[in-house]
Backbone bond lengths (Angstrom), bond angles and torsions (degrees), N, CA, C in turn:
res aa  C-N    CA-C-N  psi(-1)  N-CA   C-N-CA  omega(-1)  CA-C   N-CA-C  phi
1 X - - - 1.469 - - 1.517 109.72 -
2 X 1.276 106.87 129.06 1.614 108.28 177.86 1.495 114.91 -137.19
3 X 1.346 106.10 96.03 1.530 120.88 -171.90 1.916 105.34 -65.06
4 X 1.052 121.85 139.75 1.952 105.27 173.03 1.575 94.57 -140.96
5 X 1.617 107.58 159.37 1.363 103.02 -154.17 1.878 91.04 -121.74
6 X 1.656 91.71 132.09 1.549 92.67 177.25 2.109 105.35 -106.50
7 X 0.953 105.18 139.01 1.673 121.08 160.68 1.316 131.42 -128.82
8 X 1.209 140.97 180.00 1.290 148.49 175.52 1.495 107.38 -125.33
9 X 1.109 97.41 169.14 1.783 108.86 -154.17 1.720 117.37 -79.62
10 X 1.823 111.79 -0.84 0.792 113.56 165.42 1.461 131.05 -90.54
11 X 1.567 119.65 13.80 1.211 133.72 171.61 1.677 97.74 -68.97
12 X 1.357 140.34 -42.37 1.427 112.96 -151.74 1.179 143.92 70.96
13 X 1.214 112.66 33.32 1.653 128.31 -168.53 0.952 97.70 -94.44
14 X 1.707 132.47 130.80 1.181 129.62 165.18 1.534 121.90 -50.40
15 X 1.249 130.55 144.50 1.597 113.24 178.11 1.276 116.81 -65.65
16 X 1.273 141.77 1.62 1.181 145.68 177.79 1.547 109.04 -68.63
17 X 1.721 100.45 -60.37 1.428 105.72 170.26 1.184 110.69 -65.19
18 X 1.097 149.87 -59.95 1.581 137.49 158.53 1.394 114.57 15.12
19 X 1.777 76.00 -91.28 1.698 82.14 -178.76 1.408 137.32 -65.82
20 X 1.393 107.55 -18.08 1.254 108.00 171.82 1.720 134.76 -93.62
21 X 1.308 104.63 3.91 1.404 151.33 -162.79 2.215 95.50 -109.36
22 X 1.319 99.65 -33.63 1.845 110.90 -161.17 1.809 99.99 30.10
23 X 1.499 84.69 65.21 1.598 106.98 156.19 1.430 129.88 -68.12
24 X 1.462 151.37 165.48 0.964 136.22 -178.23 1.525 101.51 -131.03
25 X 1.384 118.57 126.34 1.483 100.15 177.24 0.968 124.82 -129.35
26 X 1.338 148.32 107.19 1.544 160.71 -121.10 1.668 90.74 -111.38
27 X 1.185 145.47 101.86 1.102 163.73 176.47 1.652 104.41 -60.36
28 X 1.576 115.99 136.39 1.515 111.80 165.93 1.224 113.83 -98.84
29 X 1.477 133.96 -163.27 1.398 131.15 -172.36 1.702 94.36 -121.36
30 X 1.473 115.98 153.28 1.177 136.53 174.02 1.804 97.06 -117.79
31 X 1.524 117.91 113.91 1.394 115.49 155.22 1.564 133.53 -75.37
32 X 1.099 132.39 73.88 1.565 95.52 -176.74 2.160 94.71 -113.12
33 X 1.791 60.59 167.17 1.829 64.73 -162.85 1.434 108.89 56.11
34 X 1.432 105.02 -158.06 1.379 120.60 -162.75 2.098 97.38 -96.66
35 X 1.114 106.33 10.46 1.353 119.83 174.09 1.673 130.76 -81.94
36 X 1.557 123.73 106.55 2.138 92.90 -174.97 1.917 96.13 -98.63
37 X 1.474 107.12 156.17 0.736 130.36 156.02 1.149 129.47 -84.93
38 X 1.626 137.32 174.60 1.372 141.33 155.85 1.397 97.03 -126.13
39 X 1.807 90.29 123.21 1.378 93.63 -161.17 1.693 125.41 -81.32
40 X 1.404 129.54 103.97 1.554 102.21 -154.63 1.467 99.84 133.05
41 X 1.714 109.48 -38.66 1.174 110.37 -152.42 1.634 93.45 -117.62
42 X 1.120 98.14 -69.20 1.771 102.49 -167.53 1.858 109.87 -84.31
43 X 1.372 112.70 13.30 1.381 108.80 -173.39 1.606 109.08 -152.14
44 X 1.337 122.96 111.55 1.618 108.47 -178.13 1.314 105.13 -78.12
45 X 1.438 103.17 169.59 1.568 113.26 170.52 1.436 121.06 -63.62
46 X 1.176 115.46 -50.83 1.144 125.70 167.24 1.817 123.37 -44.99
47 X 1.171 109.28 -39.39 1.288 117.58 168.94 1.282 107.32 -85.75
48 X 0.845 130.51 -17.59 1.610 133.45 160.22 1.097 140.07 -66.45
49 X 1.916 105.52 -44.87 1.484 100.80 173.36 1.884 116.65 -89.41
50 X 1.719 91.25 -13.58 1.418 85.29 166.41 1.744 127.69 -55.53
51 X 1.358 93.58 -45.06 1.328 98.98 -173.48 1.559 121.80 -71.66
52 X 1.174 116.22 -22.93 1.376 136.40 -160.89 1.571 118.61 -55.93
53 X 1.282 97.65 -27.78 1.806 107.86 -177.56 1.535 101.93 -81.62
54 X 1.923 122.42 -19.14 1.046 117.07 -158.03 2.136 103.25 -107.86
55 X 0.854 93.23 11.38 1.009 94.60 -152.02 1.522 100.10 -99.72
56 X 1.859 130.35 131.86 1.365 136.84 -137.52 1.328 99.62 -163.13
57 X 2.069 127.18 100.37 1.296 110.09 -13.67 1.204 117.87 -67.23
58 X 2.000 119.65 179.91 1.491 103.31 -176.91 1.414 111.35 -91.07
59 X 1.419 115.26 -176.22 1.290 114.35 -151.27 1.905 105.21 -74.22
60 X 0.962 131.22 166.80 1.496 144.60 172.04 1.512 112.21 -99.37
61 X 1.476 114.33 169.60 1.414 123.67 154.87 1.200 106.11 -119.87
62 X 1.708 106.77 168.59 1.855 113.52 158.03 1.188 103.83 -164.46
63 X 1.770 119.04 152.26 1.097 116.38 -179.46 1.613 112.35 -87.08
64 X 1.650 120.18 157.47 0.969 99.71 -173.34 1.752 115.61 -80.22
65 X 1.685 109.81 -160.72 1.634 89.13 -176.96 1.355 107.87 -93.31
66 X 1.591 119.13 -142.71 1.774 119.52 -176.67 1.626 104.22 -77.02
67 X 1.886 85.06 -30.27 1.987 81.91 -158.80 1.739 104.66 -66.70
68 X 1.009 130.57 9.77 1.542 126.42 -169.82 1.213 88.86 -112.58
69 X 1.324 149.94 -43.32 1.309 149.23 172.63 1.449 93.72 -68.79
70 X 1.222 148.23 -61.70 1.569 125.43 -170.98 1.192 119.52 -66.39
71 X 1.482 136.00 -29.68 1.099 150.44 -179.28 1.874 98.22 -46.05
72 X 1.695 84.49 -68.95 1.658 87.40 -179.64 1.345 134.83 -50.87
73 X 1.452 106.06 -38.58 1.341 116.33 169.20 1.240 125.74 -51.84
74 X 1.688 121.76 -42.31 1.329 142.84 -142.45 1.765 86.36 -100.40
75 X 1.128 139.90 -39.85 1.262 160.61 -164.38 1.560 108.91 -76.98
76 X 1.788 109.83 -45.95 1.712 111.11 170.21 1.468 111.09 -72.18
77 X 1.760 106.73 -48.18 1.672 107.98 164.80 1.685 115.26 -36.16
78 X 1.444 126.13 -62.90 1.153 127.00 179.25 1.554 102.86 -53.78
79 X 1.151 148.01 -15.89 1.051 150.18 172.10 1.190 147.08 -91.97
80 X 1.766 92.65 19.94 1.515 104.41 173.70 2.068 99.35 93.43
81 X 1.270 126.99 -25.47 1.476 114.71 165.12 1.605 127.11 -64.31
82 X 1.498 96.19 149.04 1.723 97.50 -154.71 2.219 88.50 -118.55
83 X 1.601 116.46 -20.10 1.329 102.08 154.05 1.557 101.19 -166.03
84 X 1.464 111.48 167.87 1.458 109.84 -166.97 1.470 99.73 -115.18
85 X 1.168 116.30 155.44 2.037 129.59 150.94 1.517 90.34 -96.61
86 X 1.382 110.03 136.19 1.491 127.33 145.65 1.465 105.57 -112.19
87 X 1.368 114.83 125.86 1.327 124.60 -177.55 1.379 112.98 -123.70
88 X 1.107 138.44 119.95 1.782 150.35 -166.33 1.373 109.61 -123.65
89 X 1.561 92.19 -178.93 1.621 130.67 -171.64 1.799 97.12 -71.92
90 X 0.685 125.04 158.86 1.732 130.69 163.81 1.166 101.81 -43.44
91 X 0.780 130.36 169.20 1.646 150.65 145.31 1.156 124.59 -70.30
92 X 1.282 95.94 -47.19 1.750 109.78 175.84 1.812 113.37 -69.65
93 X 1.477 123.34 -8.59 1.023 131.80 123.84 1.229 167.33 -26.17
94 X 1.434 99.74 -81.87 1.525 113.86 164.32 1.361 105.28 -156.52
95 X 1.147 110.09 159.82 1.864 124.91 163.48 1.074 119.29 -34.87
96 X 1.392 145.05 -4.91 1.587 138.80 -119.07 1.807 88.33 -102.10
97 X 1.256 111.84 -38.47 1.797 120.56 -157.74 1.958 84.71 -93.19
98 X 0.420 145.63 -23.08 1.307 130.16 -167.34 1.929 101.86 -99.30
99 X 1.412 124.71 -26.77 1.219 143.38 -175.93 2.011 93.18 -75.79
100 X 1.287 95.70 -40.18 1.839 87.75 -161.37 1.568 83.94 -92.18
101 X 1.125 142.40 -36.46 1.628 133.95 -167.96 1.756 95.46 -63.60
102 X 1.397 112.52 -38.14 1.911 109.39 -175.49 1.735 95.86 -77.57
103 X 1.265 119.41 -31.18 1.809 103.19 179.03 1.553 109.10 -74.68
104 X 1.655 106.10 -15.07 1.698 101.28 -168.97 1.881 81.07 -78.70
105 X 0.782 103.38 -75.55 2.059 105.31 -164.76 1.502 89.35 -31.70
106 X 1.452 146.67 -26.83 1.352 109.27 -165.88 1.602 105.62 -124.71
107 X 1.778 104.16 42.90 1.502 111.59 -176.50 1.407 79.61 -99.42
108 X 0.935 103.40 170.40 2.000 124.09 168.78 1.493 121.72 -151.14
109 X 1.751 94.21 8.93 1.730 88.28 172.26 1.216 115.46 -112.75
110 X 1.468 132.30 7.35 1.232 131.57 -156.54 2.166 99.90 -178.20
111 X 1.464 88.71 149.99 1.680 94.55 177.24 1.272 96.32 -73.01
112 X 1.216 135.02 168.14 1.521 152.82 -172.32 1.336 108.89 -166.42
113 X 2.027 104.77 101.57 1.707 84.79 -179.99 1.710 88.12 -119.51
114 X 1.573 99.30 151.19 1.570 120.98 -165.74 1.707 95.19 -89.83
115 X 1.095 132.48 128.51 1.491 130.68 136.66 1.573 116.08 -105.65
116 X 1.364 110.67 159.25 1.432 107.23 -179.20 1.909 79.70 -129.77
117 X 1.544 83.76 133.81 1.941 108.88 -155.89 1.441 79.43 -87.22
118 X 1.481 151.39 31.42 1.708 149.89 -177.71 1.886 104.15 10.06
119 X 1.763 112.84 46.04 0.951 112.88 -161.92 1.383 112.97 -150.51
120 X 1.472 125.22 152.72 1.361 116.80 156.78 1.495 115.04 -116.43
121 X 1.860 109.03 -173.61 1.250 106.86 171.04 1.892 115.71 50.85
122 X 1.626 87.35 -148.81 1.548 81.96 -178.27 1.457 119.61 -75.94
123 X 1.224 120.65 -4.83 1.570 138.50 155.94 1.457 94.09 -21.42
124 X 1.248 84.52 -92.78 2.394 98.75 171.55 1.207 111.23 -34.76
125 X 1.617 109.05 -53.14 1.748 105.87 -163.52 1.504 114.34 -62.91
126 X 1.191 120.52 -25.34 1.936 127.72 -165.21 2.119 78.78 -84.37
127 X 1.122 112.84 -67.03 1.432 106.16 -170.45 1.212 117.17 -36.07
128 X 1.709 122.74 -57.78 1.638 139.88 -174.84 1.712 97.94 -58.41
129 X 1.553 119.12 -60.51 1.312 121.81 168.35 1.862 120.86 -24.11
130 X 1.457 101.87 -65.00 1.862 119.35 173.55 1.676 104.19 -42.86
131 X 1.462 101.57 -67.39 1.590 88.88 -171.81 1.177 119.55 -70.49
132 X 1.516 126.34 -13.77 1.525 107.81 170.31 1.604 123.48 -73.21
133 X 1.608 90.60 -18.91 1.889 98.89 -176.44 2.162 88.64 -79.25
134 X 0.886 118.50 -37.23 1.384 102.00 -177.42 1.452 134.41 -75.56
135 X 1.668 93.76 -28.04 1.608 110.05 163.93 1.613 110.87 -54.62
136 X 1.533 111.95 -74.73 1.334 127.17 146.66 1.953 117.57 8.75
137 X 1.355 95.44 -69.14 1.359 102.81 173.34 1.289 122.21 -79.28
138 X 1.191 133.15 21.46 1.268 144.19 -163.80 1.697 135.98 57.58
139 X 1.463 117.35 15.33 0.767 154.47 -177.43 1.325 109.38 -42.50
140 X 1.759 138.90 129.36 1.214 114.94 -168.76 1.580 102.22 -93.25
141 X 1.691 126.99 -162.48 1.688 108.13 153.78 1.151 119.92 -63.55
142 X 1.498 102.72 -47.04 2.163 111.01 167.00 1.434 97.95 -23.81
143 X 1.089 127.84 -77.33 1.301 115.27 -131.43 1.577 81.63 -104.21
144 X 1.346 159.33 -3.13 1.242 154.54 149.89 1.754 107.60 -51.91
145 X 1.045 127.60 -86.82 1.225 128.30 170.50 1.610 118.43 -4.69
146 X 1.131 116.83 -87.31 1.499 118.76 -175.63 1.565 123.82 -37.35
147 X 1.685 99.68 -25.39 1.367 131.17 -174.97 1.782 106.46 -76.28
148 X 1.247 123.00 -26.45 1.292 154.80 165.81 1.135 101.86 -75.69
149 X 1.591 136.71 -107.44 0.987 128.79 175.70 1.600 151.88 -3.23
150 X 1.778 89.34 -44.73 1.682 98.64 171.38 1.582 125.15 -107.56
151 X 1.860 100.98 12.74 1.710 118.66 151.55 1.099 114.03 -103.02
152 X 1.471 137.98 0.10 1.062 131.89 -176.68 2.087 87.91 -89.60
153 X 1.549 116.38 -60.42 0.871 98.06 -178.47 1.552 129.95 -41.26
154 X 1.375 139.64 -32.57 1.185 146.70 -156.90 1.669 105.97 -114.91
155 X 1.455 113.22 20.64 1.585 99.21 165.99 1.436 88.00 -126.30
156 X 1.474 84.47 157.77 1.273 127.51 179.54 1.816 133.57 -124.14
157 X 1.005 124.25 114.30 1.793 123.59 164.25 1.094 126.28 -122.81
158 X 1.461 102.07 131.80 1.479 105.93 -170.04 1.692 90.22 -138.08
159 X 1.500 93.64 164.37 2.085 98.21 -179.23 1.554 83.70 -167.92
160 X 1.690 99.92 158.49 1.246 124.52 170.89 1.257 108.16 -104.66
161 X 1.462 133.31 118.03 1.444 135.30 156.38 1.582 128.51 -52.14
162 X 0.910 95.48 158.44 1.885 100.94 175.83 1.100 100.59 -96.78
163 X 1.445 129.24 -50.69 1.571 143.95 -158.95 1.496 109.18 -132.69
164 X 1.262 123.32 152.21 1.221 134.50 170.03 1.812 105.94 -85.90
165 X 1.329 90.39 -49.87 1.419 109.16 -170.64 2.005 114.94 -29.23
166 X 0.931 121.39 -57.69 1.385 123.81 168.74 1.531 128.66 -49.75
167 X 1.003 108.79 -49.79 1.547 120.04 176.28 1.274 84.96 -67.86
168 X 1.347 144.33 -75.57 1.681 128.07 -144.78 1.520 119.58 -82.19
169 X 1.631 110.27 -12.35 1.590 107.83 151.20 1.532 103.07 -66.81
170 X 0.751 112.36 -63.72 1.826 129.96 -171.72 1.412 87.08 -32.78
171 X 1.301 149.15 -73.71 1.426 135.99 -165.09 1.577 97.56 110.61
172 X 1.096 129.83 -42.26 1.386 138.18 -177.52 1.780 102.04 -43.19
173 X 1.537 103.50 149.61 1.310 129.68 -159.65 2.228 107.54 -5.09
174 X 1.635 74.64 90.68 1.486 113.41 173.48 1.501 120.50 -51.82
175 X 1.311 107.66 -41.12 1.266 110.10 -171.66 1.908 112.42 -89.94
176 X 1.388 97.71 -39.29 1.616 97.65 167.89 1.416 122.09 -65.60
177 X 1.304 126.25 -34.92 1.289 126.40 140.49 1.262 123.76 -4.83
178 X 1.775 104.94 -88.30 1.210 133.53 -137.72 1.924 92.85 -71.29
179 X 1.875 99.52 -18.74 1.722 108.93 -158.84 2.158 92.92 -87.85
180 X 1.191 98.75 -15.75 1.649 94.21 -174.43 1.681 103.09 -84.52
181 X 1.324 119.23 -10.84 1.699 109.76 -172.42 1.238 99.89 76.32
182 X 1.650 101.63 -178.69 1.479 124.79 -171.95 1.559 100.84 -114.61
183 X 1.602 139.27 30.51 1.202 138.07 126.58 1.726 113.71 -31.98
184 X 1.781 91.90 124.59 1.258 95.54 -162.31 1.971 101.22 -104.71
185 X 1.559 102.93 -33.76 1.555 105.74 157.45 1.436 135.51 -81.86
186 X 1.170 95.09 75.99 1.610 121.30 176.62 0.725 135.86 -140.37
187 X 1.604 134.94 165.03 1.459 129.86 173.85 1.961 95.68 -119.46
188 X 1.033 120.81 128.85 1.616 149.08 161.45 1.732 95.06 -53.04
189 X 1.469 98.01 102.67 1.684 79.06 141.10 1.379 119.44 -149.59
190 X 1.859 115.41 142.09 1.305 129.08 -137.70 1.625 119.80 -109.14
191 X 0.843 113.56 96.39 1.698 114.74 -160.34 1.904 98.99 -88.50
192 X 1.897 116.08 140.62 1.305 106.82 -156.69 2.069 71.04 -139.52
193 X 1.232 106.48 114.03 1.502 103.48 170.12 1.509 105.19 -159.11
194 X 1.928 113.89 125.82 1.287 111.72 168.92 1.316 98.45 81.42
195 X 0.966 149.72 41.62 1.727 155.00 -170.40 2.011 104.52 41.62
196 X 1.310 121.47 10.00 1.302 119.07 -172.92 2.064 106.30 -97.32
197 X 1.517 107.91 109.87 1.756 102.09 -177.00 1.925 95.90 -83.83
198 X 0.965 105.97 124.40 1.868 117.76 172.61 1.908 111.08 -107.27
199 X 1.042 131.56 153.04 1.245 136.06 145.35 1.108 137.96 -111.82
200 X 1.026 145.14 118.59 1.658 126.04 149.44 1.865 120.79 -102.98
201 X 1.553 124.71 172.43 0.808 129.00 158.95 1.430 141.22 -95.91
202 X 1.239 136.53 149.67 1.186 131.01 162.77 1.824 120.93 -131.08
203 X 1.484 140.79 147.91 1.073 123.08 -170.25 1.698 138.78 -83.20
204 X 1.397 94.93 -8.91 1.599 110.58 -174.55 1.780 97.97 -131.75
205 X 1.203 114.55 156.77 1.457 132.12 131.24 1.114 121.31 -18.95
206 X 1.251 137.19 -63.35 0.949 130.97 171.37 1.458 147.18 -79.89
207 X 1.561 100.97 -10.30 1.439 129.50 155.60 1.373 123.71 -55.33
208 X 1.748 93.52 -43.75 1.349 116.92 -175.28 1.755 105.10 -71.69
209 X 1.167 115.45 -54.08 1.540 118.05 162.12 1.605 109.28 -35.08
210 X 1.303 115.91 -97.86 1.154 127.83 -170.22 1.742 95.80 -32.64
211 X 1.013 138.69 -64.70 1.964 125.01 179.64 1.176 99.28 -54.42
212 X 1.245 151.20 -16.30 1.177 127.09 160.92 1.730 109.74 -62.96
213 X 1.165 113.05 -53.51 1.530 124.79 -161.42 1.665 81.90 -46.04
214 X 1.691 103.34 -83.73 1.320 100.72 -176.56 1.225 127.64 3.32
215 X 1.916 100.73 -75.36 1.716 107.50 -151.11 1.499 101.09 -72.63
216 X 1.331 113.09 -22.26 1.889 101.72 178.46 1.710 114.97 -73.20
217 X 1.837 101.86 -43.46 1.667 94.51 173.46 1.543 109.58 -64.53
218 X 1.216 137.58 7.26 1.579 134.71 135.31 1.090 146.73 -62.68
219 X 1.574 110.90 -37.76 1.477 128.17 174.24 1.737 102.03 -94.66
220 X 1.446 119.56 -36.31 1.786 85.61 164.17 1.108 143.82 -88.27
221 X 1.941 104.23 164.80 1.269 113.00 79.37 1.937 90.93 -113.12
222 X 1.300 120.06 153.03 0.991 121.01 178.60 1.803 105.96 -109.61
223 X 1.966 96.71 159.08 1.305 82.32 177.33 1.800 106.68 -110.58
224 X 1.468 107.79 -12.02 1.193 109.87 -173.31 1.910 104.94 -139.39
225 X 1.432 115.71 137.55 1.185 106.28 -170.50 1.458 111.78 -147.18
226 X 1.271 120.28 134.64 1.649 120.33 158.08 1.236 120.36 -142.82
227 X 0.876 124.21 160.05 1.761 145.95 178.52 1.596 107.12 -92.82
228 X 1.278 115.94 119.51 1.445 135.00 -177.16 1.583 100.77 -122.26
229 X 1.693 93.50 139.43 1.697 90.28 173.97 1.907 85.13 -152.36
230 X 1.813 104.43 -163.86 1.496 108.39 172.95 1.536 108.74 -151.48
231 X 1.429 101.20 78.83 1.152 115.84 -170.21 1.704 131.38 95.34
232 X 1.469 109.74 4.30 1.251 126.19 -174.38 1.330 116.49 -123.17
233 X 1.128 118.50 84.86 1.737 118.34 178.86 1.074 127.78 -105.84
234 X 1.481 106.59 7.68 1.699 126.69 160.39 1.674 100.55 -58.16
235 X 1.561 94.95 -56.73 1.424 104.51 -169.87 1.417 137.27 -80.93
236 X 1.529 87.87 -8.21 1.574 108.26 176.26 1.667 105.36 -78.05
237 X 1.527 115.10 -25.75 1.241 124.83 -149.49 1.411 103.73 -103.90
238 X 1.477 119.31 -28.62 1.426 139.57 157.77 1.919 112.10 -47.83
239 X 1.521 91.20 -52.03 1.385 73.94 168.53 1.093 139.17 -102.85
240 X 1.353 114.16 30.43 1.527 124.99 -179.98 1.377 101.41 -97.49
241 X 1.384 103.92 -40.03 1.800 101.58 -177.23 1.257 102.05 -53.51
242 X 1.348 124.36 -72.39 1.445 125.60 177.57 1.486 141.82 -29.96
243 X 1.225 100.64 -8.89 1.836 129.09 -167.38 1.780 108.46 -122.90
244 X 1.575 111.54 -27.58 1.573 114.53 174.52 1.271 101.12 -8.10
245 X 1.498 125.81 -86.05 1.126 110.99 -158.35 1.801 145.21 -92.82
246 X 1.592 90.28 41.14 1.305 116.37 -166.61 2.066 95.21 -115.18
247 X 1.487 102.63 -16.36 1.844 111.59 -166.16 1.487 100.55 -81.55
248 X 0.979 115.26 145.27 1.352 120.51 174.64 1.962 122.94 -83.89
249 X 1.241 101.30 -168.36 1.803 84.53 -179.81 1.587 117.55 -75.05
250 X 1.027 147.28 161.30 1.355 134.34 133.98 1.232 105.02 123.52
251 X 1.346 136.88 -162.01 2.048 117.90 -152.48 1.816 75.04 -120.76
252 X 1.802 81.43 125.84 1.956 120.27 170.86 1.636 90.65 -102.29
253 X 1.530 109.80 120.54 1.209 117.06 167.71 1.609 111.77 -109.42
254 X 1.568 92.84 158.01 1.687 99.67 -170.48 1.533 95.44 -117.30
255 X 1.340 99.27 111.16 1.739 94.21 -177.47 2.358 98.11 -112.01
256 X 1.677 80.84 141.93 1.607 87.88 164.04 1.728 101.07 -85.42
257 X 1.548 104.04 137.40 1.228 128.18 176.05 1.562 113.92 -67.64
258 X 1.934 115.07 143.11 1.596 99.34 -142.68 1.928 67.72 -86.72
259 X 1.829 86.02 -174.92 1.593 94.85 -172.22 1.100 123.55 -78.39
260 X 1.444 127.84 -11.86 1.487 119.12 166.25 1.075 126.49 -51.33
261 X 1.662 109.93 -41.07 1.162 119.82 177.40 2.179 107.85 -67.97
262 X 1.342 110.98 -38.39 1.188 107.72 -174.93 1.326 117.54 -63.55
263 X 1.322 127.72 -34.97 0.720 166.32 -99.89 2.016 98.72 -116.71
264 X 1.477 98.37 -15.66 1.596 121.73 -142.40 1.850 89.29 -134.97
265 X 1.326 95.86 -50.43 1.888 100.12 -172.95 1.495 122.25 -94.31
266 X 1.979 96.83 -25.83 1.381 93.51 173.52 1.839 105.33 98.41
267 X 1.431 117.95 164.81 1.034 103.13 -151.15 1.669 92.87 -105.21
268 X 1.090 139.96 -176.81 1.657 142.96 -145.62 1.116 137.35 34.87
269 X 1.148 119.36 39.91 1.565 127.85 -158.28 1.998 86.98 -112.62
270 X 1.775 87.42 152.30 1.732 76.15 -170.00 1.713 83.30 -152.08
271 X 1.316 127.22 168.08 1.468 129.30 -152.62 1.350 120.26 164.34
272 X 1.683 119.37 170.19 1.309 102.91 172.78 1.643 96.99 -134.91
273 X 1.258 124.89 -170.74 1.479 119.79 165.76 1.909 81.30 -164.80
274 X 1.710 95.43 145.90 1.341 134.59 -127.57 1.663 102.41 -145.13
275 X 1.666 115.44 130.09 1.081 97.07 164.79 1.852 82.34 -125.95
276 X 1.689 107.30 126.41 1.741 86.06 157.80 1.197 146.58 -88.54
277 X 1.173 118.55 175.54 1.481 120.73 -163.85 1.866 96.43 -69.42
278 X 1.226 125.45 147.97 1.790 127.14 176.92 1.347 84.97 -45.95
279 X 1.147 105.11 -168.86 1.602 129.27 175.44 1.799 120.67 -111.20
C-alpha cells in the first residue's frame, strides 16, 4: 500500500519538505491584468511583492480546474500509488476542496480521498507535512485520518495586517471584514482556526505586535511553530524575539507567504501559525 499526499500551493511548505516529503503540489492561478499565472511556479515572491503596490487593477486569484487535479492524480497512480490524501485551503476560503473532491469522483485510476485542512498557509502546510510523515510510515487512511483530525483541532493562524484595503477588494472572508467596520486607522488582525476566519482590531503596529505576543503566550506550550509574514521579515523577526521563550526546541522557520495568498492580504502582514502541544 502506498498512500501519496496531494496539496495546493497555498500550504507553504518549504521545497525542501516537498521534496523530501514527495509532496504533490497542485499550483493556483495569480490574475493580473489580463495575464494567469501559476502560482509558485511562473511568478516569484519577490517579484511579486515588489510589484504588488504597483499594480492597477490589483492582482486576482482562481482555483485551478478538475483537469489539473486529475492529471496529478492519474500521474501518482501511474507511479506505483495504490491511494491518495488531497489536502486544501478551507473552504471557507476558496473553491480549491470542492474542485479536487469533483476531480476525485471523476478519477478512475486510483481512490482519492478529499480533506479540507479548515486551514491556510502553514495551517495546511504542518497538516499536509503529518500525513506524509504517516503515510511514509506505513500508515493506513484508517489510521491517517484521526491523526488529521486531532491537529487540525489544535492549530492555529493568526497575522497582523498592514492594510485592510486588499482583503476587502479581494472579497475574501466577508464576514470578518464586515465585523472590523470601516475604521480606517487600524491595523486588521485575522485569526484562521477550525475552518472559522475571525477579526479583530488594534490601532498601531505595535499594538498589533504586542496581540500577537499575547495571543501565542495563550495558546502555549506549542508543539510545532512558524512565523509567516508577506514581505516583512523585519517584522516577522521582531516577533519572534519577543516570543523566544514561548518556541519550542528545534529549527522555527519564517516563511514569506506564497502570492496567492498575498495577493488577498496585501503586502506587510506578519504572523505565526501554531500547532499546540495536547493538553
Amino acid at each position: 500500500m502506498s498512500i501519496k499526499i496531494v496539496t495546493d500551493s497555498t500550504c507553504d511548505l518549504p521545497e525542501s519538505v516537498i521534496a523530501r516529503c514527495g509532496i504533490t503540489v497542485v499550483p493556483l492561478y495569480i490574475n493580473v491584468g489580463s495575464k494567469g499565472y501559476l502560482d509558485g511556479v511562473e511568478l516569484s515572491r519577490q517579484e511579486f511583492y515588489e510589484r504588488l503596490p504597483t499594480y492597477s487593477p490589483l492582482p486576482t486569484t482562481a482555483t485551478p480546474g478538475t483537469d489539473m487535479f486529475r492529471k496529478a492524480y492519474d500521474k501518482l497512480a501511474s507511479e506505483g500509488a495504490t491511494e491518495i490524501l488531497s489536502l486544501h485551503i478551507s473552504i471557507s476560503l476558496s473553491a480549491t476542496v470542492d474542485v479536487a473532491r469533483l476531480a476525485a469522483k471523476e478519477t478512475h485510476s486510483i481512490p482519492v480521498t478529499v480533506v479540507d485542512s479548515r486551514q491556510l498557509s502553514l495551517g495546511t502546510g504542518f497538516l499536509v507535512e503529518r500525513a506524509a510523515q504517516a503515510a511514509a510510515e506505513g500508515g493506513s487512511m484508517r489510521e491517517i485520518m484521526p491523526l488529521l483530525q486531532d491537529q487540525i483541532s489544535r492549530t492555529h493562524v493568526i497575522a497582523a495586517l498592514d492594510t485592510l484595503e486588499y482583503l476587502r477588494r479581494s472579497g475574501r472572508m466577508n464576514s470578518a471584514v464586515a465585523a472590523l467596520g470601516t475604521l480606517l486607522q487600524m491595523k486588521p488582525l485575522l485569526k484562521m482556526y477550525d475552518g472559522k476566519p475571525t477579526a479583530e482590531r488594534v490601532r498601531t503596529n505595535n499594538g498589533a505586535t504586542e496581540r500577537l505576543v499575547s495571543l501565542m503566550s495563550d495558546l502555549a506550550p506549542f508543539e510545532r511553530v512558524a512565523f509567516v509574514h508577506s514581505h516583512a521579515p523585519t517584522k516577522a523577526e521582531s516577533l519572534r524575539l519577543k516570543v523566544q521563550h514561548l518556541l519550542p526546541s528545534g529549527e522555527i522557520p519564517s516563511v514569506e507567504i506564497t502570492p496567492v495568498l498575498g495577493a488577498n492580504i496585501g503586502p506587510g502582514a506578519a504572523g505565526f501559525a501554531v500547532v499546540t502541544a495536547r493538553r
